[in-house]
Steps between C-alpha positions, in 0.01 A plus 500: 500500500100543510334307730322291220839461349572074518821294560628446126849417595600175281061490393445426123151556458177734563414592820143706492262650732153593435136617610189518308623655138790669634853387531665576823857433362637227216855405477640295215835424558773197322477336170212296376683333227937500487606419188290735398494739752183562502409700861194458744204701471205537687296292230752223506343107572648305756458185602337440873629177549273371805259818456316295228343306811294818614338472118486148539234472842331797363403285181439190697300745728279642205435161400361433814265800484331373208467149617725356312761390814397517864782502719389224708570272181754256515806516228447077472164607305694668254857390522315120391782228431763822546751535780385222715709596776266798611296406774075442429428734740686808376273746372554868279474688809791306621734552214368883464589541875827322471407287767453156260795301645582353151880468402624744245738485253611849606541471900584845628567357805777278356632734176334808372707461176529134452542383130199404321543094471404500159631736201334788531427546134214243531343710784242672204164419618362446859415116396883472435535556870366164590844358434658764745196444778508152568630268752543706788365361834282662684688749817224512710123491530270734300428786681722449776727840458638751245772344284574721162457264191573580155383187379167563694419835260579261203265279630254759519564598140477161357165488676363825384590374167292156488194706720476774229625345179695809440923468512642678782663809396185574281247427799742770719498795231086471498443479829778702649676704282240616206230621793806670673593695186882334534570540087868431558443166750551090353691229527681458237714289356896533565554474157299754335502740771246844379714819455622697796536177717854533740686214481603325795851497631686252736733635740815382296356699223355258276153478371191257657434364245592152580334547858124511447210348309456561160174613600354537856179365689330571817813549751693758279574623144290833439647782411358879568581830512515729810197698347303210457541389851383769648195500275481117617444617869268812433295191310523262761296736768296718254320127421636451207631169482293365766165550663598649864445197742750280278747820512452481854578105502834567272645744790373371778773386791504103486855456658552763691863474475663355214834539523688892545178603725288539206187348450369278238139508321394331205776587211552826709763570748412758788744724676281706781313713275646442134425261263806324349568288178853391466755273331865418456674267253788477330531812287188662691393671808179675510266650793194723478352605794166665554324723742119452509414775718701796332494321136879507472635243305972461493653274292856355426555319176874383475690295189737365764488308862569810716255610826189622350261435794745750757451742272132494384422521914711823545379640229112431621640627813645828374190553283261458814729741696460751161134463534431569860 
């Protein structure tokens, strides 16, 4: 074994891990697609599940550089006769922050893989969502402490959407992924999936189909290649996507602590010195971690719920200890 070599035992997926232009070591491991047997490759898409929220505060955060948002805004101004149950005083910065206090349709804290309560087939815009959002009571006051809320991110999408006049996914690829260079990055829909997409597998073998949104908003449903998500990163500090004192806002320590002794920012999560995006769902684990200071970027893209996140930090590990 080489000491960048990663844990692949049961992993279908790519695990990758780069610097600058070169690529420190790639492995592409499982099948993409079974009945056709189709295998993983480095330039296979995956889905990211919950890693679509990193894309999602960096829109709302561009949006906010041009004046368009401020943070300090409250949701009420453009939520209007929508989800009357969130509280007049919670603001973007809140939900981007994850410290909103609004109920969600998705509570972590109750079931990470709770049913949706409406067929997912009619999950195909971020409007559409409204039906899934609403009455939840509030859990606690805005602002009061970190509670992880997918329905917050959707929030956040459905706002972005009414600010700019520009549907969601759309408003993500110009402001995100065309200024990154991410070519192989969208949310598209489940049912006309672009070529080379993996498709997601339960743990009883079938498909996912039946599990998520036709198409995805603001707290999940990109898909991306491990490539591209490096090239997201490198983007994301060379200025790229945003001017440097909003880049600074987006990974800046707001709970200290958020659960697993990592840190939460705005769409970000921090573990000491990396940079982390991450998501799990059914059919999907992903986690891409990034070094600012030596520019290394490790990523683990999987087509089935197995540890991802274990293995993307020993591999950052091993990679640091290569480098030193």
């Amino acid at each position: 074994m080489t000491p960048l070599e990663p844990d692949l035992d049961g992993f279908s997926g790519v695990v990758s891990a780069r610097r600058g232009d070169e690529v420190l070591g790639e492995w592409a491991v499982g099948l993409a697609d079974r009945t056709w047997s189709v295998p993983n490759s480095p330039d296979t898409r995956f889905g990211l599940a919950s890693g679509a929220k990193t894309f999602t505060a960096l829109t709302v955060l561009s949006l906010v550089g041009d004046g368009t948002l401020s943070l300090d805004a409250p949701a009420r101004a453009f939520l209007r006769d929508d989800l009357p149950l969130i509280a007049d005083d919670v603001t973007i910065d809140h939900l981007l922050t994850h410290r909103s206090g609004i109920g969600d349709y998705l509570d972590e804290e109750i079931d990470a893989l709770a049913p949706m309560t409406v067929p997912v087939q009619q999950l195909d815009s971020t409007l559409a969502y409204l039906a899934v959002l609403d009455g939840f009571p509030t859990k606690f006051r805005a602002g009061e402490r970190f509670s992880y809320c997918n329905g917050g991110f959707v929030v956040l999408a459905l706002i972005a959407e009414r600010a700019s006049g520009t549907p969601f996914a759309e408003l993500v690829r110009r402001r995100v992924f065309a200024p990154a260079g991410m070519t192989a990055s969208g949310f598209p829909r489940s049912d006309a999936l672009p070529p080379s997409t993996a498709t997601g597998y339960k743990d009883d073998g079938r498909t996912n189909v039946f599990e998520l949104p036709v198409q995805g908003s603001g707290d999940g449903g990109a898909h991306s290649t491990v490539a591209d998500l490096h090239r997201f990163w490198l983007a994301l500090r060379d200025g790229r996507i945003l001017p440097p004192e909003l880049a600074e806002l987006a990974i800046e320590s707001v709970t200290s602590d958020a659960g697993d002794g990592m840190g939460y920012g705005r769409g970000i999560w921090l573990d000491g010195e990396d940079l982390l995006l991450s998501g799990g769902d059914h059919g999907v684990t992903a986690s891409s971690r990034h070094d600012p200071h030596t520019g290394v970027t490790v990523t683990g893209l999987a087509n089935i719920e197995v540890p991802t996140f274990a293995r993307v930090k020993a591999l950052m590990a091993s990679v640091r200890a290569a480098l030193s």
